[in-house]
C-alpha positions as CSV (number, residue, x, y, z in Angstrom):
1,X,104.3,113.6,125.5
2,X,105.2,117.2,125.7
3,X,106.0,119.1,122.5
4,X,110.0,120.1,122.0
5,X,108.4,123.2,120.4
6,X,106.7,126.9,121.6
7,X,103.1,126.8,120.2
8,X,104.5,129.9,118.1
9,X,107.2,127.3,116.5
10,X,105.1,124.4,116.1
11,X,102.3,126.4,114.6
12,X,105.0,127.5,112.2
13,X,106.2,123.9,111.3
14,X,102.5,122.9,110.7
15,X,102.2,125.8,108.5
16,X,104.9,124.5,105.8
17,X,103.4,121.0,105.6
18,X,102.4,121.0,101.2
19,X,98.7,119.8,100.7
20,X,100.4,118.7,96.9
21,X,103.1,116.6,95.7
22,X,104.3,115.4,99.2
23,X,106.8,112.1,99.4
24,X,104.0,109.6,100.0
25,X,102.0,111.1,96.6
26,X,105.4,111.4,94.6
27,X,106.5,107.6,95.9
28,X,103.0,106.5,94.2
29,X,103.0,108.3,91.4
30,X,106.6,107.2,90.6
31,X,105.1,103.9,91.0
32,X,102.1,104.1,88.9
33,X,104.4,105.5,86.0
34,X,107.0,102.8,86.1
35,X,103.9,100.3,85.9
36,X,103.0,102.5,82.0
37,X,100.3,104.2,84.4
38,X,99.7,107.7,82.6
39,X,97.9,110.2,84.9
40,X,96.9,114.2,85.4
41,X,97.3,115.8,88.3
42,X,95.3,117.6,90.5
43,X,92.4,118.3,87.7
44,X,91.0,122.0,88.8
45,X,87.6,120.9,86.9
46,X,86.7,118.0,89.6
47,X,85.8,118.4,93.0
48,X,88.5,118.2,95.7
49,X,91.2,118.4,93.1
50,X,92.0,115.1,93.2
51,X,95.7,114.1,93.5
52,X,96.0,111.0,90.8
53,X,93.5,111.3,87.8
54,X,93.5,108.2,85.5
55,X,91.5,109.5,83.0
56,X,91.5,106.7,80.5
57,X,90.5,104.2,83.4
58,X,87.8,107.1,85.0
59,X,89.4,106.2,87.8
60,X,90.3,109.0,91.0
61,X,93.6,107.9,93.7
62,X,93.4,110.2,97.0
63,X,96.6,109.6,98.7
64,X,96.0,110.7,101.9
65,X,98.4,111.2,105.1
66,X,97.0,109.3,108.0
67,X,97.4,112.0,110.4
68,X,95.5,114.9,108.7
69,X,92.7,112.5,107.5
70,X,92.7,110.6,110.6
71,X,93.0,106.7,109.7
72,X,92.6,103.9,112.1
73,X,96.3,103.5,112.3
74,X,98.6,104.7,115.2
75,X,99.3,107.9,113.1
76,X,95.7,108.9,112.5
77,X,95.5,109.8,115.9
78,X,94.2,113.0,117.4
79,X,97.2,114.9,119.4
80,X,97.4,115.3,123.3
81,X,97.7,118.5,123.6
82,X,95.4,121.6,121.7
83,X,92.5,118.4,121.2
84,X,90.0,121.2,121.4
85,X,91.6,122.9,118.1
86,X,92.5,119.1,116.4
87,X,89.5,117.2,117.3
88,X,86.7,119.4,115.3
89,X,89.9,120.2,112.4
90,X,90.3,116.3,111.9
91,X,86.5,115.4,111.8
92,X,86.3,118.4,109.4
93,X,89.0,116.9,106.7
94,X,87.0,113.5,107.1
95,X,83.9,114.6,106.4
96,X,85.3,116.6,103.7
97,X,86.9,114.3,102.2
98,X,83.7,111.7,102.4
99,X,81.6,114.4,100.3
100,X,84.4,115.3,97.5
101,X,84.9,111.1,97.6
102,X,80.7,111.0,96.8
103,X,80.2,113.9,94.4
104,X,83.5,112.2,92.3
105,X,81.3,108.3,92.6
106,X,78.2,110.2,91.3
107,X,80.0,111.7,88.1
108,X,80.7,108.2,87.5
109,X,84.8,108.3,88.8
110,X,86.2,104.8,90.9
111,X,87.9,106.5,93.4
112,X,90.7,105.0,95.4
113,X,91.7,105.5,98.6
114,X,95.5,105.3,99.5
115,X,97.0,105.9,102.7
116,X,100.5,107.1,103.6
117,X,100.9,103.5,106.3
118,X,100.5,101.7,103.4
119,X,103.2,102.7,100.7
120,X,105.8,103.4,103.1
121,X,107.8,100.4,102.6
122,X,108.6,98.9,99.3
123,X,106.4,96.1,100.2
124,X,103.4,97.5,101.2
125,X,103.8,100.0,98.2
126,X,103.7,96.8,95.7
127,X,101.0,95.4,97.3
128,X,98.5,99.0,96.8
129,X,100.0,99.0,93.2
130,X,98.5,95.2,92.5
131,X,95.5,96.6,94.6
132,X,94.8,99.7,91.9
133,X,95.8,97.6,89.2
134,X,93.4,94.6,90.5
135,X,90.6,97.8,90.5
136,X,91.3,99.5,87.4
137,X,91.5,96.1,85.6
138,X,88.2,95.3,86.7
139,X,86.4,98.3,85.9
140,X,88.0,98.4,82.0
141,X,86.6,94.7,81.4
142,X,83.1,96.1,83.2
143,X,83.1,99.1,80.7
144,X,84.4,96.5,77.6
């Protein structure tokens, strides 16, 4: 498919997209709180400044949009056009985001891993919440 936009256009577009507190992180975290869920966010002190810090449970939640940390769904996929620019950007966020995800693990943080796919519908959202719950639950009795 041919982009609507000049590259001078799009490249402004891709420039406004936040790296905090976008709709997919707010929809969980509204979530998390009506479930009593009490978290911090982006905590400076920890690598990667991770979005959702459960600090009572020691427990990390990277929300993370399937296109800029390319996912195996049909939105983690690499674009069309400029692939010589996205390819190497892409693999660069993944591998990123697989050393923060490691250097959190060995300071002793669970760290969960929630993708933008899976809370868009009211549904799927429910069933990640019952998912963190299911995780955090087990790691408090394991502490206990």
């Amino acid at each position: 498919m041919v982009d609507i936009f000049t590259i001078k256009k799009r490249s402004d577009v891709m420039s406004r997209i936040k790296a905090k507190d976008t709709k997919p992180e707010i929809v969980l975290r509204k979530a998390l709180h009506k479930k009593g869920l009490r978290f911090r966010l982006h905590v400076k002190k920890l690598p990667g400044k991770p979005d959702i810090v459960l600090t009572r449970y020691r427990t990390i939640i990277q929300v993370r949009g399937c296109f800029w940390h390319k996912h195996s769904c049909l939105d983690g996929h690499i674009p069309k056009s400029r692939r010589e620019y996205w390819e190497p950007k892409l693999l660069h966020n993944k591998q990123r985001d697989a050393i923060v995800d490691a250097a959190l693990r060995r300071a002793g943080w669970t760290v969960i891993v929630v993708w933008e796919c899976k809370i868009e519908h009211k549904k799927l959202l429910q069933k990640e919440i019952n998912r963190i719950h299911k995780i955090i639950y087990k790691r408090k009795t394991i502490a206990t």
